[in-house]
Every structure is written in structure tokens, then in C-alpha cells.
C-alpha positions, 0 to 999 in steps of 0.5 A: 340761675338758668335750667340745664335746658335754658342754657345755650351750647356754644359750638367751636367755630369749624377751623379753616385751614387756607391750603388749597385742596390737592387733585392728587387728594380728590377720591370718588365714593360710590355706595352700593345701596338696594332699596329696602335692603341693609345698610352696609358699607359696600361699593367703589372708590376712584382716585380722580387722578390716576384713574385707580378703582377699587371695590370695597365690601367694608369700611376697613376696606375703604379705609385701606385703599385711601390710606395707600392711596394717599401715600402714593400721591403725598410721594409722588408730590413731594420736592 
């Protein structure tokens, strides 16, 4: 019988899904960072198509913009 440390861990293959990646999905996350400083969530996001930016001071924030920013684009790309 093997030891808890002996036996191997499979790991799931990762799922591949063959839909091309949308444009309209593409966003652009900058991470405000100061060297030696704390880590926080803070920084800029950019929808790469329309050209939209917004600051974010969390990840809520970060969160928020991308939620109604996806919606805007699933929208505007619907038949």
C-alpha cells in the first residue's frame, strides 16, 4: 500500500473550448504597484475596442466595469 505522500495526484486536463476569442471580450489591466509598498487592488482598465477606460481603487470595482462592459459588447454582438 503506498503512503499518502507516494500516491500521485492526477490533475484534470484543462477544457478546451474551440470558439474564437471575441475583440469585443479583449480588456487591458494595468496594476497600480509602488515598490516596497502594500499590495492592493488598484489601477486602470481598458476595453481594447471601444477605447473605454476606467480607474479601479478595488476589485469589486474591477469587477463592475468588466460585468457592464461585457454586457455592452454581448449587445452590440448579438444578431
Amino acid at each position: 500500500m503506498k503512503t499518502t505522500s507516494q500516491k500521485r495526484m492526477t490533475a484534470q486536463a484543462p477544457v478546451t473550448v474551440d470558439v474564437p476569442l471575441s475583440p469585443h471580450w479583449a480588456f487591458l489591466v494595468q496594476f497600480r504597484a509602488v515598490p516596497g509598498g502594500p499590495v492592493r487592488a488598484a489601477g486602470r482598465v481598458e476595453h481594447l475596442v471601444s477605447g473605454r477606460t476606467r480607474h479601479f481603487q478595488s476589485l469589486k470595482e474591477l469587477s463592475v466595469y468588466l460585468t457592464a462592459e461585457l454586457r455592452a459588447a454581448k449587445n452590440l454582438t448579438r444578431p
